[in-house]
PyMOL Python script that loads the backbone (N, CA, C, O; Angstrom):
from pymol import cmd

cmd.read_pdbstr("""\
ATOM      1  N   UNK A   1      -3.287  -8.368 -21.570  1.00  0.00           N
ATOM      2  CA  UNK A   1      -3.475  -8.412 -20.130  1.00  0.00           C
ATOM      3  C   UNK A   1      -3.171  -7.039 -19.531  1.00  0.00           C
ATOM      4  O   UNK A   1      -2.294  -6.312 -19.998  1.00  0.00           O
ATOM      5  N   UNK A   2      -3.803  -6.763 -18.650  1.00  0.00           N
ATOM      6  CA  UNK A   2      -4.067  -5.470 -17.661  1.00  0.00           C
ATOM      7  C   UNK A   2      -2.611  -5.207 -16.823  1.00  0.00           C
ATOM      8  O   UNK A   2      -2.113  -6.097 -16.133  1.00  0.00           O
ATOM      9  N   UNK A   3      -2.072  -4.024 -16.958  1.00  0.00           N
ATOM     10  CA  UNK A   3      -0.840  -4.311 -16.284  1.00  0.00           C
ATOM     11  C   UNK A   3      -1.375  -4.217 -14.646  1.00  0.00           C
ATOM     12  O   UNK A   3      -2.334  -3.464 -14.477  1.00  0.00           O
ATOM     13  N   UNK A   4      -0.941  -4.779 -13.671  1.00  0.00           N
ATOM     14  CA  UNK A   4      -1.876  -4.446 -12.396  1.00  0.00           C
ATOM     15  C   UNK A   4      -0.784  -3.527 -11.676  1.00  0.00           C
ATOM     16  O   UNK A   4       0.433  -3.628 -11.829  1.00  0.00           O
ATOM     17  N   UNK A   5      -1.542  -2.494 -10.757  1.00  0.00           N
ATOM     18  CA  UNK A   5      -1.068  -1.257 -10.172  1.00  0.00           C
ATOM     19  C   UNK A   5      -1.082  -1.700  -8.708  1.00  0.00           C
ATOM     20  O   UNK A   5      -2.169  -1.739  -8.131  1.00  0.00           O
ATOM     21  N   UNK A   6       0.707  -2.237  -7.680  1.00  0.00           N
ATOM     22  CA  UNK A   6      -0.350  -2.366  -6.729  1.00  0.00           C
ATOM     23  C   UNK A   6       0.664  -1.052  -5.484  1.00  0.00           C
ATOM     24  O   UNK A   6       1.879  -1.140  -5.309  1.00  0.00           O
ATOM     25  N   UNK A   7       0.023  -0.277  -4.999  1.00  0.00           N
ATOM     26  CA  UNK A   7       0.658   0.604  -3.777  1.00  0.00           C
ATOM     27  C   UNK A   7       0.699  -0.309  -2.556  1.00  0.00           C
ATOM     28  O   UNK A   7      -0.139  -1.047  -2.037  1.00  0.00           O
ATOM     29  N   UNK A   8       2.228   0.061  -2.220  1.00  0.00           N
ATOM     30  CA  UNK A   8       2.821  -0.404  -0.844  1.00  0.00           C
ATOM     31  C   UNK A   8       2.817   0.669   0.009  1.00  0.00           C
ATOM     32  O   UNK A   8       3.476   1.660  -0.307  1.00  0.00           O
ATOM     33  N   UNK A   9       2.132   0.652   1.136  1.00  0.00           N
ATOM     34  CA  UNK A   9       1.719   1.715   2.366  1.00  0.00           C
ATOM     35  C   UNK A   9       3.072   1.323   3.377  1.00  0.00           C
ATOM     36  O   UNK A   9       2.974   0.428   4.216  1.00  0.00           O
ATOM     37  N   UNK A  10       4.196   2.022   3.205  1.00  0.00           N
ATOM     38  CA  UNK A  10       4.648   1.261   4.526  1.00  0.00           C
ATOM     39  C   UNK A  10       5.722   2.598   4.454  1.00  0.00           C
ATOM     40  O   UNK A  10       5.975   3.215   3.419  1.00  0.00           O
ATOM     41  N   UNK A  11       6.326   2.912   5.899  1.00  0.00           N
ATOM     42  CA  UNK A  11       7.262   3.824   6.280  1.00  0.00           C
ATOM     43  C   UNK A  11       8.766   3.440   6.954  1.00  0.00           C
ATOM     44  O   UNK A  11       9.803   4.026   7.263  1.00  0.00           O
ATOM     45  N   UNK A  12       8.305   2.313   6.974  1.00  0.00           N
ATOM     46  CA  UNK A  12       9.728   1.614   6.998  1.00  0.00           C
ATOM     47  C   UNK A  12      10.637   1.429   5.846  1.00  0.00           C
ATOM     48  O   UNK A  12      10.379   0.548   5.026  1.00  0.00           O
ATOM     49  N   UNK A  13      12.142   2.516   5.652  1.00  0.00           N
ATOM     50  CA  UNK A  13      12.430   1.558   3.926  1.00  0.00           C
ATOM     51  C   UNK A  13      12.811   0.547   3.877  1.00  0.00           C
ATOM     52  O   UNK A  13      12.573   0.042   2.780  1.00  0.00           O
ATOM     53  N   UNK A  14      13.546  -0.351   4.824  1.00  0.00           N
ATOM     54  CA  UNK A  14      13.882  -1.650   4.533  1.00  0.00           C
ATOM     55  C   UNK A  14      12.730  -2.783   4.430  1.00  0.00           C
ATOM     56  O   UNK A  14      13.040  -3.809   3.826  1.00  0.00           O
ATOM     57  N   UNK A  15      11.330  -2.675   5.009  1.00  0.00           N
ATOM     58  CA  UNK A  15      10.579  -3.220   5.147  1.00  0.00           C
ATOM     59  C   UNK A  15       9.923  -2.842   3.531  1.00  0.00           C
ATOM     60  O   UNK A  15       9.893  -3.736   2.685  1.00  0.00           O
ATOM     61  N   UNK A  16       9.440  -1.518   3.232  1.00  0.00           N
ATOM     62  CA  UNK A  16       8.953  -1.482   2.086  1.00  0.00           C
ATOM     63  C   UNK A  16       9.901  -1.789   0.939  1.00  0.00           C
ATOM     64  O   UNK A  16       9.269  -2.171  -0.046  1.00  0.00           O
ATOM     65  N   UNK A  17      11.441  -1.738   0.717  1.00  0.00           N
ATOM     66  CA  UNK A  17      12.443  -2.413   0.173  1.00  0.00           C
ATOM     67  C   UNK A  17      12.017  -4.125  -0.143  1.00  0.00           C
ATOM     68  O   UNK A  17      11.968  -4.779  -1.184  1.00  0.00           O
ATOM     69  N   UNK A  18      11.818  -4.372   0.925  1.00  0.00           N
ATOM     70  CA  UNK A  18      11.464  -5.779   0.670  1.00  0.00           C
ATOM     71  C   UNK A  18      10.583  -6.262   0.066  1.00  0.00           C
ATOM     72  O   UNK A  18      10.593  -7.045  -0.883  1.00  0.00           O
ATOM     73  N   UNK A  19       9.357  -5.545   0.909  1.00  0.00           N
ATOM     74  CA  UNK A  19       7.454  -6.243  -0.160  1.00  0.00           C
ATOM     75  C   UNK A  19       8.215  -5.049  -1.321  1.00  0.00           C
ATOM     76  O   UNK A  19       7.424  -4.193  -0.924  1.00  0.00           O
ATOM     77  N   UNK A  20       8.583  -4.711  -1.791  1.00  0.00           N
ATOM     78  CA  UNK A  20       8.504  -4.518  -3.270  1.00  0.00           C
ATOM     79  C   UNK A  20       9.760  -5.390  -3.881  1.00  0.00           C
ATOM     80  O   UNK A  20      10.013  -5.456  -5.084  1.00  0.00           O
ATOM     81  N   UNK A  21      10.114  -5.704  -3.381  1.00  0.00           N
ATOM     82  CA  UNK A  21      11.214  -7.241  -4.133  1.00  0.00           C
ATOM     83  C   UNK A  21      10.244  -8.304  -4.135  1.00  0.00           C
ATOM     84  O   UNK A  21      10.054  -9.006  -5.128  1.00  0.00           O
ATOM     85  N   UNK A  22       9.690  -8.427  -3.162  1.00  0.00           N
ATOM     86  CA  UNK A  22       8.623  -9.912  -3.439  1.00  0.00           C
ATOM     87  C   UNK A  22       7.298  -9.829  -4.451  1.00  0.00           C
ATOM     88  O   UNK A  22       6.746 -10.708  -5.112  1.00  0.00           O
ATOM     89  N   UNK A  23       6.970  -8.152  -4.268  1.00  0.00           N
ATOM     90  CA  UNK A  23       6.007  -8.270  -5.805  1.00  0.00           C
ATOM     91  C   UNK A  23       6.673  -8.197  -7.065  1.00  0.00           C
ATOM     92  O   UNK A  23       6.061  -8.303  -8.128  1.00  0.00           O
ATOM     93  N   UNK A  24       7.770  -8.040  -6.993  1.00  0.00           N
ATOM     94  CA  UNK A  24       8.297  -7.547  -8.361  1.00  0.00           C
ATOM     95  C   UNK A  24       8.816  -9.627  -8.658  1.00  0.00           C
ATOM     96  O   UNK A  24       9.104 -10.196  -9.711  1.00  0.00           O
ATOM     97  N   UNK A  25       8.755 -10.009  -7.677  1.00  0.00           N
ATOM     98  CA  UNK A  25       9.445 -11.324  -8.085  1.00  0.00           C
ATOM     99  C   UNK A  25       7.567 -12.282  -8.630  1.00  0.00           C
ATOM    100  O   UNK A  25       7.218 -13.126  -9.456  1.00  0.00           O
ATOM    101  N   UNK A  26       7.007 -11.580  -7.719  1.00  0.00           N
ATOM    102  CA  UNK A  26       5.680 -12.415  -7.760  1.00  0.00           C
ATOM    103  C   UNK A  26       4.487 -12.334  -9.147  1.00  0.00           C
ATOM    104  O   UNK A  26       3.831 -13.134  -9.814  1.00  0.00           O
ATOM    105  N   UNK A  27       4.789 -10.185  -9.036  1.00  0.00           N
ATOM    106  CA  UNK A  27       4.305 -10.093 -10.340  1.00  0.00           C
ATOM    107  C   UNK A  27       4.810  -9.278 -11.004  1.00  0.00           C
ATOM    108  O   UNK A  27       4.474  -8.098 -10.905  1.00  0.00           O
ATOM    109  N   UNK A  28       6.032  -9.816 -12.109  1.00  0.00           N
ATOM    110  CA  UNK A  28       7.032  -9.258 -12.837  1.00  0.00           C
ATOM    111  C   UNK A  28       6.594  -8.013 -13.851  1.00  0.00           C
ATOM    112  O   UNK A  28       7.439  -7.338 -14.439  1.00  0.00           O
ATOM    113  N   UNK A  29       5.008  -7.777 -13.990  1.00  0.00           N
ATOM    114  CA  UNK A  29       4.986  -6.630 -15.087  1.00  0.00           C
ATOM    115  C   UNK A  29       3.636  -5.657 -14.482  1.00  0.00           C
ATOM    116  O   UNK A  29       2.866  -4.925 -15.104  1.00  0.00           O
ATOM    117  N   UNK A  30       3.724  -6.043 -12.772  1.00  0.00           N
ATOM    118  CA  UNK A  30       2.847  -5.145 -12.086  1.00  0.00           C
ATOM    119  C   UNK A  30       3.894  -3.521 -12.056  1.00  0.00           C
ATOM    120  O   UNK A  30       5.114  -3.546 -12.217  1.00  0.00           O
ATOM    121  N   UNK A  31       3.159  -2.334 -11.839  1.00  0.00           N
ATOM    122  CA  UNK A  31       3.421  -0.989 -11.530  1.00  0.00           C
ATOM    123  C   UNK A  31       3.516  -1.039 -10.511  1.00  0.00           C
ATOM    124  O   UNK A  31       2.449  -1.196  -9.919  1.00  0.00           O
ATOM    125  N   UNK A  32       4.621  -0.957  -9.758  1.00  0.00           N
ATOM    126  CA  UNK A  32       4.190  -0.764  -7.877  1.00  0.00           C
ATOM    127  C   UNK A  32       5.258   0.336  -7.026  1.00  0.00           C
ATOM    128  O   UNK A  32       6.487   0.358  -6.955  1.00  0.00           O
ATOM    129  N   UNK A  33       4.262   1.169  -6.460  1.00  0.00           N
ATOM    130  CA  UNK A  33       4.692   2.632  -5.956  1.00  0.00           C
ATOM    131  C   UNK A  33       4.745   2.354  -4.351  1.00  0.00           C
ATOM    132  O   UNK A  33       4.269   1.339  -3.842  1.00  0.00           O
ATOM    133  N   UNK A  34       5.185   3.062  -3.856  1.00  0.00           N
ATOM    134  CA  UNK A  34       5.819   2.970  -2.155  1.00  0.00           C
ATOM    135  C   UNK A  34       5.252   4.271  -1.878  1.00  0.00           C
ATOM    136  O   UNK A  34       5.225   5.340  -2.489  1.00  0.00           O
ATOM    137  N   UNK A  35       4.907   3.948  -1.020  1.00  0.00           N
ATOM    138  CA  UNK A  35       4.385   5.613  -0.197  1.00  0.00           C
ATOM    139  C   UNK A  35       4.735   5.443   1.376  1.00  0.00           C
ATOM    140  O   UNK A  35       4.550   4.317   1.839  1.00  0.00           O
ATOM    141  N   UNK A  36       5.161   6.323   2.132  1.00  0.00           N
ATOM    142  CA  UNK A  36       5.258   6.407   3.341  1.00  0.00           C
ATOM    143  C   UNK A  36       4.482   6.711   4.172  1.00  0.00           C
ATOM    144  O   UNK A  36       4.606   6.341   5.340  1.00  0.00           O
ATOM    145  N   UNK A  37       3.501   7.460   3.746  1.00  0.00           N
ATOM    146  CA  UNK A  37       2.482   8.298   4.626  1.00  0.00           C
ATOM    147  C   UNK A  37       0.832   7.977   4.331  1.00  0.00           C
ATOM    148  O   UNK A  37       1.001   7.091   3.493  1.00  0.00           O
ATOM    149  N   UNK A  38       0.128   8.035   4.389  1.00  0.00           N
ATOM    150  CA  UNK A  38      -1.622   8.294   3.860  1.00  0.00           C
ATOM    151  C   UNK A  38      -1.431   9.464   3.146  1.00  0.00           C
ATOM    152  O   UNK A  38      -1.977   9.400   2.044  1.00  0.00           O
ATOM    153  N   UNK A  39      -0.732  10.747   3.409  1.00  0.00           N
ATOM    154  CA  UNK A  39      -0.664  11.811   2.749  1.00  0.00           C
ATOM    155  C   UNK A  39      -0.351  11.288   1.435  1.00  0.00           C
ATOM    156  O   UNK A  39      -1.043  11.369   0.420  1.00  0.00           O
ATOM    157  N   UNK A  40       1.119  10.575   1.631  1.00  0.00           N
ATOM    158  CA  UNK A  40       1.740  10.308   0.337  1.00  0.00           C
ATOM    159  C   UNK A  40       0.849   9.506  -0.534  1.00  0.00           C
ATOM    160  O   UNK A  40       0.958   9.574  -1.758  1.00  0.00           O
ATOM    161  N   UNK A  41      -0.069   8.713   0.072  1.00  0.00           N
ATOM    162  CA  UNK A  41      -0.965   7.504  -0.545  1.00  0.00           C
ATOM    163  C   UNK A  41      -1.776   8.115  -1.734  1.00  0.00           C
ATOM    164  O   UNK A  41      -1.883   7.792  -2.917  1.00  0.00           O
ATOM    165  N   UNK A  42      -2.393   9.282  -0.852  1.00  0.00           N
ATOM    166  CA  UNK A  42      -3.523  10.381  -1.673  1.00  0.00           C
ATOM    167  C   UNK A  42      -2.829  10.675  -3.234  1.00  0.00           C
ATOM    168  O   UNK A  42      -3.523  10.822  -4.240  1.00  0.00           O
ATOM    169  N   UNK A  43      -1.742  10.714  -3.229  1.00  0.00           N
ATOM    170  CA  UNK A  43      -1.384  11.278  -4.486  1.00  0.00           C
ATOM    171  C   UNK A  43      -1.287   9.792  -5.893  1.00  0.00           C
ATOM    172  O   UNK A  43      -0.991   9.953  -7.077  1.00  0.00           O
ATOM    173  N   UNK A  44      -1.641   8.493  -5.208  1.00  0.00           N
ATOM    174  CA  UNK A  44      -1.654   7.561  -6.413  1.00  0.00           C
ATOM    175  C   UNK A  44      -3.159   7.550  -6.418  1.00  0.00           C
ATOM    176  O   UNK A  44      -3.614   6.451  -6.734  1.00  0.00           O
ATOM    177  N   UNK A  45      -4.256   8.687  -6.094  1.00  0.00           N
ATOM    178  CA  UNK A  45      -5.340   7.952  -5.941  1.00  0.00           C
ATOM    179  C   UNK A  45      -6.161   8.034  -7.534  1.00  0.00           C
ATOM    180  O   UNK A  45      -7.189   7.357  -7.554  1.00  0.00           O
ATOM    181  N   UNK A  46      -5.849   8.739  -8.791  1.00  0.00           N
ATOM    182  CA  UNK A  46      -6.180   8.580  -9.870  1.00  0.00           C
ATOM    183  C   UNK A  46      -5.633   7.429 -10.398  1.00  0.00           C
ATOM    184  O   UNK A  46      -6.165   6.841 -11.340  1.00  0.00           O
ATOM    185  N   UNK A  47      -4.681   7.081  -9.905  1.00  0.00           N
ATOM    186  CA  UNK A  47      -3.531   5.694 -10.309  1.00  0.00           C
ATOM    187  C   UNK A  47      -4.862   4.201 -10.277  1.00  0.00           C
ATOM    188  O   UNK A  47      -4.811   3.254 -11.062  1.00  0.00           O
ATOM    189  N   UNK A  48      -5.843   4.357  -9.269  1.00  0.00           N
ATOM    190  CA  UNK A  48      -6.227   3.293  -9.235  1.00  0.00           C
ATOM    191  C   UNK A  48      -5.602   1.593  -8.851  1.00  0.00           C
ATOM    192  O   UNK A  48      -5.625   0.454  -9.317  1.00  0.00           O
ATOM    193  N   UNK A  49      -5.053   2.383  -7.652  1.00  0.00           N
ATOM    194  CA  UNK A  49      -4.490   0.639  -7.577  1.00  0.00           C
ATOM    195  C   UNK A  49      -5.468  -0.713  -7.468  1.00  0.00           C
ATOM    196  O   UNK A  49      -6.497  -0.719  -6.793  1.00  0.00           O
ATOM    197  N   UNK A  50      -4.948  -1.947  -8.295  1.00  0.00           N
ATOM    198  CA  UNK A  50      -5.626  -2.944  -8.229  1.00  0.00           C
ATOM    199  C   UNK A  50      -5.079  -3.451  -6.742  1.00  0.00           C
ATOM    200  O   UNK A  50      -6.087  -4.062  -6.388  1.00  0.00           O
ATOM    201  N   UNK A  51      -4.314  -3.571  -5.843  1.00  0.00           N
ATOM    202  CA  UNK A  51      -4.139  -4.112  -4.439  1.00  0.00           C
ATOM    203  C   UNK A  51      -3.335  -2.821  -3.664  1.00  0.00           C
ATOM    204  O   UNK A  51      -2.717  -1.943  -4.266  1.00  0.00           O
ATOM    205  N   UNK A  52      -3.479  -2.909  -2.291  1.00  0.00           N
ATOM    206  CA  UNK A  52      -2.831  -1.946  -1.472  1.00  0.00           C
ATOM    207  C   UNK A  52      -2.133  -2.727  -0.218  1.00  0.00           C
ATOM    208  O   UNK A  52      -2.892  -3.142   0.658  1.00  0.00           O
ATOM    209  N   UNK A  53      -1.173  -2.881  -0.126  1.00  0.00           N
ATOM    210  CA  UNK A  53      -0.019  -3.405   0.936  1.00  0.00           C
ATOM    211  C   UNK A  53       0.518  -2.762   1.910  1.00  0.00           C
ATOM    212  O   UNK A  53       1.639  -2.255   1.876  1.00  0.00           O
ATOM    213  N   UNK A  54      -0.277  -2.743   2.872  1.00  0.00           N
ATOM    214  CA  UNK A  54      -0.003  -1.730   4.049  1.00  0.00           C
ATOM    215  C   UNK A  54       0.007  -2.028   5.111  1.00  0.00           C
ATOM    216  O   UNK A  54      -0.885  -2.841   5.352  1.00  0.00           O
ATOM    217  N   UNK A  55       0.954  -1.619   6.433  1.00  0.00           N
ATOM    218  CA  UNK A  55       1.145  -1.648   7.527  1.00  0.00           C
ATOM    219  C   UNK A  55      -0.139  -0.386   8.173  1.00  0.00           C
ATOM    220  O   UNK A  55      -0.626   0.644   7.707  1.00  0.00           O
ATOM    221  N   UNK A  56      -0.275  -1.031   9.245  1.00  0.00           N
ATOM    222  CA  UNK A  56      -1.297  -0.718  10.256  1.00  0.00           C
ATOM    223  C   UNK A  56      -0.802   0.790  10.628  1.00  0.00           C
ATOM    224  O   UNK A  56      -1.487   1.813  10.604  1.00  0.00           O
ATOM    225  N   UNK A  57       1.089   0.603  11.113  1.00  0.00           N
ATOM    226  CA  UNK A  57       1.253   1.553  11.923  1.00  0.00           C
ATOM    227  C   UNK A  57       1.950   2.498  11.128  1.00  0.00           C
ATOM    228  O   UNK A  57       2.619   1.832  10.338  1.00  0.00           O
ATOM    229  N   UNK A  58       2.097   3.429  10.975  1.00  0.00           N
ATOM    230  CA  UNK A  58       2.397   4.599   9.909  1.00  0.00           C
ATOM    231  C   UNK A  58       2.867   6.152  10.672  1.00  0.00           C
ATOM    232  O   UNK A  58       2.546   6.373  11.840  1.00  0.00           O
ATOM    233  N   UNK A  59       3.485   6.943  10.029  1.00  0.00           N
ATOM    234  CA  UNK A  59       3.846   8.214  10.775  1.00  0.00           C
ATOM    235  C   UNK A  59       2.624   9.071  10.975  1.00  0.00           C
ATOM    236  O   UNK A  59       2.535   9.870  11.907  1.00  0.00           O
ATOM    237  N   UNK A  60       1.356   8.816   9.757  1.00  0.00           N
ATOM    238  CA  UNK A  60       0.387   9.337  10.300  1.00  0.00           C
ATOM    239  C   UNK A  60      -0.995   8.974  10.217  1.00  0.00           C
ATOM    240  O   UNK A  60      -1.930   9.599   9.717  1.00  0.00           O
ATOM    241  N   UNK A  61      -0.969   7.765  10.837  1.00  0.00           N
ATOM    242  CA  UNK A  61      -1.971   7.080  11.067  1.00  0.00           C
ATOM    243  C   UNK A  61      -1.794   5.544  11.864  1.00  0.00           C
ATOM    244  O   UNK A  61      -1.230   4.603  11.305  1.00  0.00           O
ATOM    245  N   UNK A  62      -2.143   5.490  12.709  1.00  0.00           N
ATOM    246  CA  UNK A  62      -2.753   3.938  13.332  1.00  0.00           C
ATOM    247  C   UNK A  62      -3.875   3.276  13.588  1.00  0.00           C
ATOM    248  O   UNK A  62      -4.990   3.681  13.916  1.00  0.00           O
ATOM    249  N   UNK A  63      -3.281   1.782  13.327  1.00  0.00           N
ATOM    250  CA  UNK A  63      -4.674   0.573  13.805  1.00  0.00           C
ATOM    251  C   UNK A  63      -6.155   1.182  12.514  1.00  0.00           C
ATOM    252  O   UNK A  63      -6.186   1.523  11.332  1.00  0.00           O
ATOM    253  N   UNK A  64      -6.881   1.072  13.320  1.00  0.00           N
ATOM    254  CA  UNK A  64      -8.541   1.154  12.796  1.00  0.00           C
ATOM    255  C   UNK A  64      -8.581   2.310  11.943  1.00  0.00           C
ATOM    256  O   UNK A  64      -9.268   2.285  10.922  1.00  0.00           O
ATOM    257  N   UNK A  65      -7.784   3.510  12.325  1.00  0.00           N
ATOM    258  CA  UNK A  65      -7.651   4.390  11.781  1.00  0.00           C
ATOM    259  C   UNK A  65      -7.473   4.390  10.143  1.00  0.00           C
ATOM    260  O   UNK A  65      -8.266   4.820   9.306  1.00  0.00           O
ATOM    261  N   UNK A  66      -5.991   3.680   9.917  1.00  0.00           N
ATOM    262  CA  UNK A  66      -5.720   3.761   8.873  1.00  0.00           C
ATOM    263  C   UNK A  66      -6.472   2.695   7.691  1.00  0.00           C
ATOM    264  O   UNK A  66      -6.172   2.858   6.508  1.00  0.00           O
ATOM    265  N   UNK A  67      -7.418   1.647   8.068  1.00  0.00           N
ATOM    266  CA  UNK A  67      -8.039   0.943   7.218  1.00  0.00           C
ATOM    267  C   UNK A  67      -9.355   1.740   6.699  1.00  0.00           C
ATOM    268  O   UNK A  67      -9.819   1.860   5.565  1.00  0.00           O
ATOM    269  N   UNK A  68      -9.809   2.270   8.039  1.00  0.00           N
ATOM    270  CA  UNK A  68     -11.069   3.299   7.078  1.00  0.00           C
ATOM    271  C   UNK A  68     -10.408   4.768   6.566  1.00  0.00           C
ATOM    272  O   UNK A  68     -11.196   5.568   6.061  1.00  0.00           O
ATOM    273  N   UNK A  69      -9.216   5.086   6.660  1.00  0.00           N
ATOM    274  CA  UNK A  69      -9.009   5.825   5.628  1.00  0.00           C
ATOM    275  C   UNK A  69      -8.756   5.129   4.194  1.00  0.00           C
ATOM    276  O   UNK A  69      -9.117   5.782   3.214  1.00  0.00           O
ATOM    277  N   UNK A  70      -8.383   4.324   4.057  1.00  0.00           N
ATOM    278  CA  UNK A  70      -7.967   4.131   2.612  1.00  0.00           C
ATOM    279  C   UNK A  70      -8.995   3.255   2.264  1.00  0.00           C
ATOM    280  O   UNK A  70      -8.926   2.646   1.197  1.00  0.00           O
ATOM    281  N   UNK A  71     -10.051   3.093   3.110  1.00  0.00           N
ATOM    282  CA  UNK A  71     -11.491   2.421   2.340  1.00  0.00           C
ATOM    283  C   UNK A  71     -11.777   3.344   1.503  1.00  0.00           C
ATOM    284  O   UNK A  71     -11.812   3.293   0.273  1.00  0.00           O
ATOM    285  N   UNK A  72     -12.083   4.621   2.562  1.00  0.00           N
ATOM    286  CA  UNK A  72     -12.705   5.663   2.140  1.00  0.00           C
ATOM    287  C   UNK A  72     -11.928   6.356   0.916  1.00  0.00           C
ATOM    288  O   UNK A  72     -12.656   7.050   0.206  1.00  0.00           O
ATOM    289  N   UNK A  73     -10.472   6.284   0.520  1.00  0.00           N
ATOM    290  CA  UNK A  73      -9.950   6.943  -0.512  1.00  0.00           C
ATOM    291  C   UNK A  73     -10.489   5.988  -1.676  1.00  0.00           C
ATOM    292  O   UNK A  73     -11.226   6.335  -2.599  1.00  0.00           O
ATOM    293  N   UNK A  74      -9.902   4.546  -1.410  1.00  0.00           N
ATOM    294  CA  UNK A  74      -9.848   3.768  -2.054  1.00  0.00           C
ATOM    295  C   UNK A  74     -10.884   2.474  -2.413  1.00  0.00           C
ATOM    296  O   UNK A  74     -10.522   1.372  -2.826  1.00  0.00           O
ATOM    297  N   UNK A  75     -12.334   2.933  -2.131  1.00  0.00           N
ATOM    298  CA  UNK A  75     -13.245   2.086  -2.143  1.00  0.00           C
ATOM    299  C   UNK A  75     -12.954   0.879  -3.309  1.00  0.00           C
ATOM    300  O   UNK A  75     -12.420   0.995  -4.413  1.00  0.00           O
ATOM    301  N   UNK A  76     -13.489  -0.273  -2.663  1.00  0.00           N
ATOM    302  CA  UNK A  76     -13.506  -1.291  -3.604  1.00  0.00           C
ATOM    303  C   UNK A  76     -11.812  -1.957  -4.374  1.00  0.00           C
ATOM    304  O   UNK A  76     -11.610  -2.601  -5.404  1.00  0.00           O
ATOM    305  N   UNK A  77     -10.744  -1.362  -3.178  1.00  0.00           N
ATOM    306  CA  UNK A  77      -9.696  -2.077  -3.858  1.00  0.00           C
ATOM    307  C   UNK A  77      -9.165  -2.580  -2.630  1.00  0.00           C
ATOM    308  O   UNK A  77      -9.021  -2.132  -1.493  1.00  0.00           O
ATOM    309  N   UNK A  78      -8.846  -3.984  -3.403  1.00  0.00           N
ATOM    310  CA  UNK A  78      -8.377  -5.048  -2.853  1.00  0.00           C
ATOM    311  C   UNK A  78      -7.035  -4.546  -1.589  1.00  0.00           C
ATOM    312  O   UNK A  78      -6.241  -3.668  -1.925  1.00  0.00           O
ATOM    313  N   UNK A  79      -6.918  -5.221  -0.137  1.00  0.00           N
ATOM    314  CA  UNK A  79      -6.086  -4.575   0.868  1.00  0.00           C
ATOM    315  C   UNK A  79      -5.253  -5.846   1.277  1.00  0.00           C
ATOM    316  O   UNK A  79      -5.847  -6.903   1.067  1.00  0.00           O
ATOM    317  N   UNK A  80      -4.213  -5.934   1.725  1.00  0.00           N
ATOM    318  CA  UNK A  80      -3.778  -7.103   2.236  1.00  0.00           C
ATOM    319  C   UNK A  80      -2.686  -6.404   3.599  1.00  0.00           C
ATOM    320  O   UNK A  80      -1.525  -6.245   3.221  1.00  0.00           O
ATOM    321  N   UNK A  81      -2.902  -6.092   4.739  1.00  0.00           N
ATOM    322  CA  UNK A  81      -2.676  -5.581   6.137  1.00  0.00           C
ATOM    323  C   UNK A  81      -2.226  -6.423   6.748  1.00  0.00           C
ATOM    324  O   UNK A  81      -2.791  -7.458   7.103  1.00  0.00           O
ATOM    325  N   UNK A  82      -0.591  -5.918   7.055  1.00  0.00           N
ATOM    326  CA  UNK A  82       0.636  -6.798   7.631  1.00  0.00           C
ATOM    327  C   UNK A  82       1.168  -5.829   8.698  1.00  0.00           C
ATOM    328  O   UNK A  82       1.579  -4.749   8.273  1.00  0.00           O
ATOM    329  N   UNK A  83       1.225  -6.076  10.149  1.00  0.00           N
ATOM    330  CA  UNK A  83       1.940  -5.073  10.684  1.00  0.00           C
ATOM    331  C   UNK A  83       2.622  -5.575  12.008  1.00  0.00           C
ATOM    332  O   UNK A  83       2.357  -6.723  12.366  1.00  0.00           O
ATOM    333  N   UNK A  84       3.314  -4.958  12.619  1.00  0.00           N
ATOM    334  CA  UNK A  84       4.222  -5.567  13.979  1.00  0.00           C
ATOM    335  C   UNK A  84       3.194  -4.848  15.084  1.00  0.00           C
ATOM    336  O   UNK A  84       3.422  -4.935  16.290  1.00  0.00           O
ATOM    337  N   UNK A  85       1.580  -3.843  14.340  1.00  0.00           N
ATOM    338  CA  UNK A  85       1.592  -3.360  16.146  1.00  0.00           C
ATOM    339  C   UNK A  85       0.392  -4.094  16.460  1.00  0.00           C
ATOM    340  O   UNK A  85      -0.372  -4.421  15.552  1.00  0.00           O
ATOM    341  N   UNK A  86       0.156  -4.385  17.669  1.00  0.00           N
ATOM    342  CA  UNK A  86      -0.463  -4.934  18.640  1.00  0.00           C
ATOM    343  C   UNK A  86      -1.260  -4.445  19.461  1.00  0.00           C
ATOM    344  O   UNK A  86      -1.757  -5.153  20.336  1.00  0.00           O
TER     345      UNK A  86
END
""", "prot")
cmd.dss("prot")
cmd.show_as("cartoon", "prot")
cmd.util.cbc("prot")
cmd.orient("prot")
């Protein structure tokens, strides 16, 4: 079996602290990296993540913004977008 790769987009650490306790509980032999920024994101992009876990609002990027950036990095991988902004 495929080990699955999944990046957490979030700049909060207690918040990204957390979704990476719940994947690590959910999927015990996934790879999963934390990034704070889109900048920081760019650098797993040979990594190939199989899912991306990201908040909307970010230090450098918001809303609409940040989903067509990481289409565009990350075509064709799976997104699951959780955020407090409104």
């Amino acid at each position: 079996m495929k080990n699955q790769k999944i990046l957490v987009l979030e700049d909060h650490p207690l918040i990204s602290m957390v979704i990476e306790d719940v994947c690590k509980d959910m999927a015990p032999h996934a790879q999963i990296h934390v990034a704070t920024s889109l900048v920081q994101a760019r650098e797993h992009l040979f990594e190939k993540p199989d899912l991306i876990i990201f908040d909307l609002t970010l230090v450098d990027s918001k809303g609409q913004e940040t989903i067509e950036w990481l289409d565009s990095m990350f075509p064709k991988v799976c997104g699951l977008i959780y955020t407090g902004f409104v």
